[in-house]
C-alpha positions in Angstrom: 90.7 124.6 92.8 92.3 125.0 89.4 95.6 126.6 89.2 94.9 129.7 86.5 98.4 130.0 85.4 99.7 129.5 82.1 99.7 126.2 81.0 102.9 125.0 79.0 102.8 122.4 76.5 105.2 120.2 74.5 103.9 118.7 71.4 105.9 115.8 70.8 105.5 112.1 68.7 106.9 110.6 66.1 107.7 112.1 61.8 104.3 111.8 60.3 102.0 111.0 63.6 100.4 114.4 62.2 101.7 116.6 65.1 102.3 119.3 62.5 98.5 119.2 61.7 97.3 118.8 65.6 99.8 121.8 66.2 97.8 124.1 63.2 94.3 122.7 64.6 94.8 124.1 68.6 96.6 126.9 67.8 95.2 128.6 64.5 97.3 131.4 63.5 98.1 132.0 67.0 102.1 130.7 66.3 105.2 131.8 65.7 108.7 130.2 64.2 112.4 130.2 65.0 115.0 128.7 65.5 116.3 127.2 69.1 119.5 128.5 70.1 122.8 126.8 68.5 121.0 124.1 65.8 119.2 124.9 63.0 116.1 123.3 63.3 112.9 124.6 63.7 111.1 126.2 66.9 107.0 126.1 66.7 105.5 127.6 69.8 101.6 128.8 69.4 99.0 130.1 72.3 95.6 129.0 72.7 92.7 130.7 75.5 90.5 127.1 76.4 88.2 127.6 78.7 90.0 130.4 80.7 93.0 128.6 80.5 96.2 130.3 78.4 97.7 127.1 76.8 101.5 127.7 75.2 102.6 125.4 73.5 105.5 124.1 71.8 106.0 121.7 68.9 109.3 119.6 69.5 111.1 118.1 66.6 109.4 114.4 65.5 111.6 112.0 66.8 111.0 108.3 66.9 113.1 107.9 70.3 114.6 110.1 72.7 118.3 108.7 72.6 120.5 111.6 71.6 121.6 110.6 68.3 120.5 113.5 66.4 119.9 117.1 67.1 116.4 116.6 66.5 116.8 114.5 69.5 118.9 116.1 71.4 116.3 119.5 71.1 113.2 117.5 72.1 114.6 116.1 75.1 116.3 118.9 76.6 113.4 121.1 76.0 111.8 119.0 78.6 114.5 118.3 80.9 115.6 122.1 81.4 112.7 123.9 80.4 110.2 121.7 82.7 106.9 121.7 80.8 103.9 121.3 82.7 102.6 118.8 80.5 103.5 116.8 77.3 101.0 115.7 74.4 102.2 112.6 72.8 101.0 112.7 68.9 100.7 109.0 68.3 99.9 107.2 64.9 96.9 105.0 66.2 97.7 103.1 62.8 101.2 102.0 63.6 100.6 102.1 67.6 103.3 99.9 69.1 106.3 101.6 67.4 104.3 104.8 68.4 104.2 103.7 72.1 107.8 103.0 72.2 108.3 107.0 72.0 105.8 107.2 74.8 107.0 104.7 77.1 110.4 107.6 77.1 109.0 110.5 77.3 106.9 108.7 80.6 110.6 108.3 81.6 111.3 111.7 81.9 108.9 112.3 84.5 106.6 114.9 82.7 103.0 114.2 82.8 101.6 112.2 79.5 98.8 112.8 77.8 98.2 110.5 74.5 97.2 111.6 71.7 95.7 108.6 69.1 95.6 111.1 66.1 94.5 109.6 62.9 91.8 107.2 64.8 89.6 107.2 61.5 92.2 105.8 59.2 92.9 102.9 62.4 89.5 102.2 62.6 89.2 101.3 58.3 92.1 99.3 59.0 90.1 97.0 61.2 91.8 98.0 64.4 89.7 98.6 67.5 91.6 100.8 70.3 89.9 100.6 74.0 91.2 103.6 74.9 89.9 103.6 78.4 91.8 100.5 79.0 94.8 101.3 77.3 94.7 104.5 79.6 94.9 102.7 82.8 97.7 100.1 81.7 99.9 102.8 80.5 99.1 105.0 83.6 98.3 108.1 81.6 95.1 109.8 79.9 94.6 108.8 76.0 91.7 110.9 73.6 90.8 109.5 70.1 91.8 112.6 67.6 91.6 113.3 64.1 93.8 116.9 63.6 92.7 117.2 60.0 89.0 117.1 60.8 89.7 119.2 64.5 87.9 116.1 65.9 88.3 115.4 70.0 90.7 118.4 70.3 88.3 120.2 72.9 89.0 116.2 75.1 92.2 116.2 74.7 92.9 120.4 76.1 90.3 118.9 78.6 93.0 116.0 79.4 95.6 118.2 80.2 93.9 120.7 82.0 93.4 117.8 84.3 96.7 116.4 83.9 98.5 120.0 84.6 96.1 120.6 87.7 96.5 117.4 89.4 100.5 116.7 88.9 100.9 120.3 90.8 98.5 119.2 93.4 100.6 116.2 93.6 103.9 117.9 94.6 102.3 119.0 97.8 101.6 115.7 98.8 104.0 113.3 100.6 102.8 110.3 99.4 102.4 110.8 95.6 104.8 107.8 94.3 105.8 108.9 90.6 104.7 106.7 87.4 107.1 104.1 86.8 106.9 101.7 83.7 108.4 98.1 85.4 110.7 96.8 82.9 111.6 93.4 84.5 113.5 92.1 87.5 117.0 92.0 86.1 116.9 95.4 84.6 114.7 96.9 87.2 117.6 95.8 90.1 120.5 97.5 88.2 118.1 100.9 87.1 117.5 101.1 90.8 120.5 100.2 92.3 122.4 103.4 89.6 119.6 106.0 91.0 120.5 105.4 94.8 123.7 106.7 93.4 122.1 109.7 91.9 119.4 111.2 94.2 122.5 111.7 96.3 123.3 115.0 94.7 119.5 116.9 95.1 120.6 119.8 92.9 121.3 117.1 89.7 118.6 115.0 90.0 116.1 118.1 90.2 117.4 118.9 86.9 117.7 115.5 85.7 115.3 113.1 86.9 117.3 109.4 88.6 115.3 107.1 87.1 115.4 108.4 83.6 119.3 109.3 84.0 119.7 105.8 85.0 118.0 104.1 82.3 119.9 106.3 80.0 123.4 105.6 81.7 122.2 101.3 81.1 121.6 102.6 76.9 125.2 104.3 76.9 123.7 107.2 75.7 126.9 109.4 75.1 124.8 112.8 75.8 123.6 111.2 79.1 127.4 110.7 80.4 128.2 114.2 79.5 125.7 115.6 81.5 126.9 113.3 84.5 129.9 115.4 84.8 127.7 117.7 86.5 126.7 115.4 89.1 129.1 115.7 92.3 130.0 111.7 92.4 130.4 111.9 89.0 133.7 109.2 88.4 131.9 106.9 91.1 128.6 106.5 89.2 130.5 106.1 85.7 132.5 103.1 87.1 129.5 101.7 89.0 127.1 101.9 85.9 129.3 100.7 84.1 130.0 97.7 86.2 126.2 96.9 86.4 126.0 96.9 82.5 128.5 94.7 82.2 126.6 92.1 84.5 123.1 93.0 82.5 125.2 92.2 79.4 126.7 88.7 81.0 123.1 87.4 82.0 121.4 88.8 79.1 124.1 88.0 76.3 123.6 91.3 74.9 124.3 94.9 74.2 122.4 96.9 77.2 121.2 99.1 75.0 119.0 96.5 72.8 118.3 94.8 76.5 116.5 98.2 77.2 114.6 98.4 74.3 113.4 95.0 74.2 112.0 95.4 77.5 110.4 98.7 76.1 109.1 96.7 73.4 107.7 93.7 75.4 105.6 96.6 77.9 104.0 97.9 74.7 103.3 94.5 73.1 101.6 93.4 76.5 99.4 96.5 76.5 98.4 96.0 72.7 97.9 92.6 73.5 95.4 93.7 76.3 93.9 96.6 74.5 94.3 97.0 70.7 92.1 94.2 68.8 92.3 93.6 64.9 90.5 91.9 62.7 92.8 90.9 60.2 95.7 90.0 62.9 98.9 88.2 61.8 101.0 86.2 63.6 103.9 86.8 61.1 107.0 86.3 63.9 108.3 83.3 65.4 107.0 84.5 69.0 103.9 85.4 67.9 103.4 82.0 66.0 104.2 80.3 69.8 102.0 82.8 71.2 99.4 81.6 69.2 99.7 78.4 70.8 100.6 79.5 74.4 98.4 82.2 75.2 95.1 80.4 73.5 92.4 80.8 75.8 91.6 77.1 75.9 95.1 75.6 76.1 97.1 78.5 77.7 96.0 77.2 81.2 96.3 73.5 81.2 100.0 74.1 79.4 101.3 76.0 82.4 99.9 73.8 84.6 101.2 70.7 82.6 105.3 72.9 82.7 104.9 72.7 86.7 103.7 69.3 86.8 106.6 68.8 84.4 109.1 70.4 86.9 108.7 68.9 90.1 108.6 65.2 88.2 111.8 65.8 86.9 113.1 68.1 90.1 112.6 64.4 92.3 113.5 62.1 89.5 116.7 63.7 88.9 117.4 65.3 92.6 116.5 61.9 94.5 120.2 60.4 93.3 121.8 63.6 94.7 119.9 63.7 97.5 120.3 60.6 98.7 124.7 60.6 98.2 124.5 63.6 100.5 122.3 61.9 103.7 124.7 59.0 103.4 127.4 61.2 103.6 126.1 62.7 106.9 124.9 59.3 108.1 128.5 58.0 107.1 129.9 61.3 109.5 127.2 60.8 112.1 128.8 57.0 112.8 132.5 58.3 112.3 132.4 60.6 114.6 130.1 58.7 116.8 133.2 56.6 117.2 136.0 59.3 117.4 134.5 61.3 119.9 134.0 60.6 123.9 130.6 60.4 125.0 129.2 63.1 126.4 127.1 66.7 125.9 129.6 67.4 122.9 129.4 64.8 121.3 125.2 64.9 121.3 125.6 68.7 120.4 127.7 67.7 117.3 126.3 64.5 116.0 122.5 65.1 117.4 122.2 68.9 117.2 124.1 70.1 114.4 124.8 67.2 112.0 121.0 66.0 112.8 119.7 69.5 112.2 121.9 71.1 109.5 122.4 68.0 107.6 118.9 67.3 107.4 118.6 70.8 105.1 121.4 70.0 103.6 120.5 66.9 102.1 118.1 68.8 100.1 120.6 71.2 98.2 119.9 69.3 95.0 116.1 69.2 94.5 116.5 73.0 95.1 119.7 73.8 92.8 117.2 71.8 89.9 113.9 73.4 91.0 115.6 76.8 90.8 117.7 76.0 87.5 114.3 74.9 85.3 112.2 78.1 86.9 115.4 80.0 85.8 115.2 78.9 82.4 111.3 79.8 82.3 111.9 83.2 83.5 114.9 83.9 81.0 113.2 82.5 78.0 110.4 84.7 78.4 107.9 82.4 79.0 106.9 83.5 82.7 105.9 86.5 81.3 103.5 84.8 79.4 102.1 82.9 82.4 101.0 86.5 83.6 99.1 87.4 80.8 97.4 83.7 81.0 96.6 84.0 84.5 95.3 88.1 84.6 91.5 87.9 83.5 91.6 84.5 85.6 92.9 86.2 88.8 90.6 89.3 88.1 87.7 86.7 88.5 88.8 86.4 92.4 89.1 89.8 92.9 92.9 90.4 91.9 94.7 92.7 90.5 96.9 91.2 87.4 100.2 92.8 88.6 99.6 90.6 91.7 100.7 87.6 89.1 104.5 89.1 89.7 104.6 88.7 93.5 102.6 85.6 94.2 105.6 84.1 91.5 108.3 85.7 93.5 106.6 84.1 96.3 107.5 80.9 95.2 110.9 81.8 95.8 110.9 83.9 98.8 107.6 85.7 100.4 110.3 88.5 101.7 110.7 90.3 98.4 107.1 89.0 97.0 105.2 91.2 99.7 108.2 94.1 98.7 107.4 93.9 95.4 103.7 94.8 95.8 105.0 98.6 96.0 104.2 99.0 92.4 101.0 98.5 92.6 98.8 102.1 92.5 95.6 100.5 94.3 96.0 100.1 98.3 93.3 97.8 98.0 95.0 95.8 95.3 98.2 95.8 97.5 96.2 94.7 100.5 94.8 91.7 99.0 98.3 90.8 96.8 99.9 90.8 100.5 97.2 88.6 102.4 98.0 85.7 99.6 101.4 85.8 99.1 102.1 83.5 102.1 99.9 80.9 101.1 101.9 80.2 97.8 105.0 77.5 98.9 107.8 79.9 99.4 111.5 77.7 98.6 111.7 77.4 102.1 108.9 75.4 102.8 110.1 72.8 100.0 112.6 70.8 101.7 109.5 70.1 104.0 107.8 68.7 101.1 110.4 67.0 99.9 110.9 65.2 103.3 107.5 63.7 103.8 106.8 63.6 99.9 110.1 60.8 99.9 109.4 59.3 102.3 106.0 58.6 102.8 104.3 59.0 99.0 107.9 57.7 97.3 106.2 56.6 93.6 104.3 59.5 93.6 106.1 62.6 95.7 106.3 64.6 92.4 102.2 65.1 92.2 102.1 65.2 96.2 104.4 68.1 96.3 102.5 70.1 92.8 99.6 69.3 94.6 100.1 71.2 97.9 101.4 74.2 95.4 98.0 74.2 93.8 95.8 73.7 97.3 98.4 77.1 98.0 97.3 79.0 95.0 93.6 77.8 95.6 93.3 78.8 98.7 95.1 82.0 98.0 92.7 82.9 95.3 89.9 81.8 97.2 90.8 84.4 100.3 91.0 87.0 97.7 87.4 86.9 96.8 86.4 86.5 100.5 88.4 89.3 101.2 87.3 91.4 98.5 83.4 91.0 99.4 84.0 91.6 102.7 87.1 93.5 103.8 88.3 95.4 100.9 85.2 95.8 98.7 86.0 97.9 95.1 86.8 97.6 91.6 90.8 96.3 90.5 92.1 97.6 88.1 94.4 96.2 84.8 97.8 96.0 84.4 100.2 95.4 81.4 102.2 92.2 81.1 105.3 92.5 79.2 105.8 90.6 76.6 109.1 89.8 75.2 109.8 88.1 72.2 111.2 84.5 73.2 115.1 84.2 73.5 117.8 81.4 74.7 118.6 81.9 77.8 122.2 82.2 78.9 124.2 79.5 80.2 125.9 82.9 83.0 122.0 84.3 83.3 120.6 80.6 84.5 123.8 80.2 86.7 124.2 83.6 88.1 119.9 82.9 89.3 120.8 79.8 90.6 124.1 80.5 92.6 122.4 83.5 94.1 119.4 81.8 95.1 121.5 78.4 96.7 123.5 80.4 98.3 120.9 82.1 100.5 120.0 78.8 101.1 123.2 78.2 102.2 123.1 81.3 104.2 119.9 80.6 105.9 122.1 76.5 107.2 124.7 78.3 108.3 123.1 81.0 110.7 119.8 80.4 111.2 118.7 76.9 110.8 122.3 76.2 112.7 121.4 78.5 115.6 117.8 76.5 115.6 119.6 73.0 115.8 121.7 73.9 118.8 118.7 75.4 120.7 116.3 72.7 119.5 119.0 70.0 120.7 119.3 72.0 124.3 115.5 72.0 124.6 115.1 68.2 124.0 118.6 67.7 126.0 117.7 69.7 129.4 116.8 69.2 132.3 118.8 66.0 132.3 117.2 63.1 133.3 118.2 61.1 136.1 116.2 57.2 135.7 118.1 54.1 136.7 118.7 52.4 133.4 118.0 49.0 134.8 114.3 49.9 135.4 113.9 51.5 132.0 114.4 50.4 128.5 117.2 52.2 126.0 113.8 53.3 124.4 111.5 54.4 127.6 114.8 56.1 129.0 115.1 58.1 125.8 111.1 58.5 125.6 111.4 60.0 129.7 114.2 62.0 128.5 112.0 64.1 125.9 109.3 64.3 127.5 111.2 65.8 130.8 113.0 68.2 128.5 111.8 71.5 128.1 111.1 71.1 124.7 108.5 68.3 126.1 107.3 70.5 128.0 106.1 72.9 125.8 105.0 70.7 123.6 102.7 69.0 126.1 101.3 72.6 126.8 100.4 73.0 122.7 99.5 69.5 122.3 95.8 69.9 123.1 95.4 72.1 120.4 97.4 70.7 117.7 95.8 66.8 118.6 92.6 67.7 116.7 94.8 67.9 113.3 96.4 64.4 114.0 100.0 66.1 115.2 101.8 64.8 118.5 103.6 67.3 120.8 107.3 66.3 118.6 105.5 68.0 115.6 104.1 71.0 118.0 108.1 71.5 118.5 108.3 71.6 114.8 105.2 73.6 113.7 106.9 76.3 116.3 110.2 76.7 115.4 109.1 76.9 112.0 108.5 80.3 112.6 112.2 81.4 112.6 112.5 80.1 109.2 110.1 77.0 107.2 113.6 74.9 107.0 113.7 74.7 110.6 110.8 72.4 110.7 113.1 69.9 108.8 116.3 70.5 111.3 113.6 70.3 114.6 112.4 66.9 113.5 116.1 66.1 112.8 117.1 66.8 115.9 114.3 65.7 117.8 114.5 61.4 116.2 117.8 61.9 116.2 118.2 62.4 120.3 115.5 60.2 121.0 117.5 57.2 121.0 119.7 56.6 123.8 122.1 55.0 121.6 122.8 57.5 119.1 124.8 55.7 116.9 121.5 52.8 116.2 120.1 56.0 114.4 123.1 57.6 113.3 123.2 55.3 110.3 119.5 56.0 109.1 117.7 59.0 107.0 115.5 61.1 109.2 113.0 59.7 106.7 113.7 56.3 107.4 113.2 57.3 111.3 109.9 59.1 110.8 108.4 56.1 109.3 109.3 54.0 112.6 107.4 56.3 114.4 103.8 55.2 114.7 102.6 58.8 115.2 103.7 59.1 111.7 101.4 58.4 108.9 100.9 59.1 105.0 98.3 61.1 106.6 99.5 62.6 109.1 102.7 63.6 106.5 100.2 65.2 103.9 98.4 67.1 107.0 102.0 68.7 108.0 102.7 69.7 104.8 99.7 71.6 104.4 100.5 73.1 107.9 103.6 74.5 106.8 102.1 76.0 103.6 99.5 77.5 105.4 100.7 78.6 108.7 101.7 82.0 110.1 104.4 82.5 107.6 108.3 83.3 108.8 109.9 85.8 110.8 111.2 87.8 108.1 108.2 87.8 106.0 105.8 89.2 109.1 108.0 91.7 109.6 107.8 93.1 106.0 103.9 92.9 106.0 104.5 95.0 109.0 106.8 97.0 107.3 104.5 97.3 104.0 101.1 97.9 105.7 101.3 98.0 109.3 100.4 95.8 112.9 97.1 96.0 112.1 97.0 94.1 108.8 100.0 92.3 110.5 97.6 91.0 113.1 94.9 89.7 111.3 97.6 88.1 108.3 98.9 86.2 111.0 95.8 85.2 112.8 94.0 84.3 109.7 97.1 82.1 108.4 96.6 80.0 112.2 93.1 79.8 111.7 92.6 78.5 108.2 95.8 76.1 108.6 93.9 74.0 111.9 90.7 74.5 110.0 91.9 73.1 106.5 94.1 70.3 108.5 91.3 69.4 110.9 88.8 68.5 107.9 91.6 66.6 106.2 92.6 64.8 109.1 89.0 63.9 110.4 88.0 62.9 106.6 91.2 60.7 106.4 90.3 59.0 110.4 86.5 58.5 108.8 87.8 56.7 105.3 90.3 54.7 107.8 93.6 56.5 105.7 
């Protein structure tokens, strides 16, 4: 039911977009003209009857931006802040679009409903340029009509547009779960706009004047008319030493001022969306990053280039980290037999050497292949080129169903699947969301790595660089592959595009690549020290109690250890899982691990130390040795059986932490049937691996 209120309008756009002549076309002689209070420039307001609708509207100063550096400026934008239009039209020069959509992209800021212009289409179109406005709509997240003010061409669309627009934002405020447009400007910047509007939204009365988000943005550009108004805001000395603290940080990892930071991300939205939507015929690729572009984003090479950079990264992550890697286990081999020696035999001395130094350590040793892994994504990130991987992979991941914006979370999920399934909140489409969420834990979180890295060592050593890319890709496969089962079964519809930002290449900072890297290690760090510790000790008292009572002159060192495990009650849960886990080739030892693994993926690394390092009666003959070394004595152990655990752990239920923010995100229900699904399709995907590797004798 349509609101029949007035309807209030700000014209807005850039000097020479033809506003002006859009302005004369609605309004006819129906206008009048001042001046706004205290400046001298001009005030425009005209009324309009469409449809049954009174239409008053007002034509703001051209601007090119909306950063108070002029009164022109400073008019425009505080015409919307304070006098709350009900919806703005955007006059945009369809022949010089991307500067055009720069305006646009701050005016979306401001939290005023959009509706685009593309004035002048005719002189465009002669100039070779083909605009999908339909497309460009839906990535920009706002209505756009083709115009032509001079001929009155598309007018009666574009009143039609922001009827619409007008009618549904008020519908909107009624409803609890409208989420407000946001334009996604990057990780980095995104953290610090978002971190500056929890400070804001704490005063109601400010931020209904002022919107948080746009105050925030404008805080990060120094905007000296931005500060001013802060004053108002009750915190006001806090949030002018905290901004200020978090643009000093953007401008250490960034190596520049925030306010070009903020406009280069501004930039790189609107070059993905003309990238996506605005084709020309006589197209140049007249700047350096367009010139790489050229190269990077063809259609034909784009692919096998990305996919030739990770190949590239985990070749030189193990050539480089194995040196590393192996100083470290020596060291904890070397303090395994030290203190083997120093200490008395007894419970303490197994809950030290066996339990933490066999379970910890184990992680540990693996520090370096993740401090490189994480440096050489850093530097892909920073330089702009992961960005790029988005756009490659959008019309590829559309073909399974996808939305493109799920490119952005499946990535983070190579880090951690905890803020990859968070991250899906900026997606519009449940359905979209859904379906990003159900993938994300099949791609190989950093925790799973070290499990990689383990078996990849020690059982496939000449070649554990394309074993370990290769269990990535079976991940992204199988990811992409549930996506289209899903989407022609459970969530059936249409997704929708997405813009890719595209910034121009840069260097990346020496502080930007070290700052990623020391925050990521030390959540690794984090994750030894508490969890994976606390899973080391219990693991050890599982496989330690009941204690065993055998006369050792009837048994073997060996059989007394064997009887030992098996009596514990870690053996004895693993007997009870065995039967199902035997079909996949796994023991009930590996049962132990495959379960644990569920507190965090590490902890399949410090169970399976803990569990060769105890099972020795004489701790110190496998003190001395990797935990690699010791899985190769096993004859449980194969290549095969090493390749089938890795895909386990990719595939399995994920972590803890990561099932409860699926619950978090969509609720038990989807919970339920991630987790089940993830069980299923590991034994399933394992099992015809395993049985295929038993028939070709592997």
């Amino acid at each position: 039911m349509h609101n029949k209120k007035a309807i209030r309008i700000g014209l807005a756009g850039n000097p020479n977009a033809g506003k002006t002549t859009l302005f004369n076309a609605v309004t006819g002689s129906h206008q009048k003209v001042g001046n706004y209070a205290g400046v001298t420039v001009e005030k425009k307001e005209g009324h309009r009857v469409f449809k049954g609708r009174e239409l008053i509207i007002f034509d703001l100063p051209g601007t090119y931006s909306l950063t108070a550096y002029s009164a022109d400026e400073v008019v425009a934008r505080d015409f919307i802040l304070e006098e709350k239009p009900d919806v703005i039209i955007d006059v945009i020069d369809s022949t010089n679009i991307e500067r055009n959509l720069y305006f646009c992209l701050q005016l979306q800021e401001l939290g005023v409903p959009v509706v685009g212009a593309l004035n002048i289409i005719d002189q465009a179109e002669s100039m070779g340029l083909d605009i999908d406005e339909q497309l460009l709509s839906e990535l920009l997240q706002m209505p756009l009509v083709k115009t032509i003010g001079a001929k009155k061409q598309g007018l009666d669309e574009l009143l039609d547009a922001v009827i619409l627009a007008a009618d549904t934002a008020a519908n909107a405020i009624a409803d609890e779960n409208h989420s407000q447009i946001r334009v996604y400007y990057g990780d980095e910047l995104e953290r610090e706009i978002e971190r500056i509007e929890a400070l804001l939204i704490t005063d109601v009365k400010f931020s209904a004047v002022y919107p948080a988000r746009w105050m925030a943005i404008k805080l990060i550009e120094k905007d000296k008319d931005a500060y001013k108004k802060l004053r108002k805001h009750k915190d006001y000395e806090l949030i002018d030493k905290e901004s200020k603290r978090h643009i000093l940080h953007l401008e250490k990892h960034f190596g520049r001022d925030s306010e070009i930071i903020v406009s280069e991300q501004r930039y790189a939205y609107v070059n993905g969306a003309v990238a996506e939507a605005v084709y020309s015929e006589e197209r140049t690729n007249s700047s350096l990053s367009e010139k790489i572009d050229a190269v990077l984003l063809n259609r034909f090479l784009g692919l096998p280039i990305f996919l030739f950079f990770l190949w590239a990264i985990f070749q030189f992550t193990f050539i480089i980290g194995e040196f590393p890697k192996d100083w470290i286990q020596s060291g904890f081999a070397w303090l395994s037999v030290a203190l083997y020696g120093l200490m008395p035999e007894g419970l303490v001395r197994s809950l030290v050497v066996d339990g933490v130094i066999g379970g910890v350590g184990s992680v540990l040793s693996f520090v370096p292949l993740i401090i490189i892994l994480f440096l050489l994504i850093s530097v892909l990130e920073d330089s702009g080129y992961m960005s790029r991987a988005a756009f490659i992979m959008d019309k590829f991941l559309h073909v399974f169903g996808l939305h493109g914006q799920s490119f952005l979370p499946m990535m983070l999920g190579f880090g951690c699947s905890v803020p990859a399934i968070m991250a899906t909140r900026t997606m519009r489409s449940a359905r979209d969301r859904i379906l990003t969420i159900m993938v994300v834990p099949l791609m190989s979180c950093g925790a799973k790595l070290p499990v990689y890295v383990l078996l990849a060592a020690a059982f496939f050593p000449q070649h554990a660089g394309n074993v370990v890319l290769s269990i990535y890709l079976i991940g992204i496969a199988l990811g992409l592959v549930s996506a289209m089962v899903f989407k022609r079964t459970l969530y059936k519809g249409k997704s929708t595009p997405f813009v890719m930002e595209l910034p121009t290449y840069r260097v990346p900072t020496v502080r930007g690549i070290l700052w990623h890297v020391w925050d990521k290690t030390c959540h690794y760090f984090r994750k030894a020290g508490t969890i994976i510790l606390l899973a080391s000790v219990l693991i050890w008292a599982l496989t330690t109690f009941p204690r065993t009572v055998a006369d050792p002159a009837k048994h073997a060192s060996e059989n007394l250890a064997t009887l030992q495990m098996e009596n514990s009650y870690a053996g004895q849960i693993g007997k009870v899982i065995e039967p199902v886990l035997r079909p996949i080739g796994f023991d009930w030892k590996v049962g132990i691990a495959v379960i644990t693994g569920f507190a965090a993926k590490e902890v399949v690394v410090s169970t399976l130390g803990v569990l060769y390092k105890v099972e020795a009666n004489d701790a110190s003959a496998n003190a001395g040795q990797s935990l690699g070394d010791a899985l190769k004595k096993d004859k449980n152990f194969s290549p095969l059986i090493a390749y089938i655990l890795m895909l386990f752990t990719l595939i399995n239920v994920p972590c803890f932490a990561a099932l409860a923010a699926i619950r978090a995100e969509i609720g038990w229900k989807w919970l339920s049937f991630s987790a089940a699904y993830n069980f299923v399709l590991a034994w399933l995907v394992c099992f015809v691996v395993y049985q295929a590797g038993a028939y070709f004798g592997l």
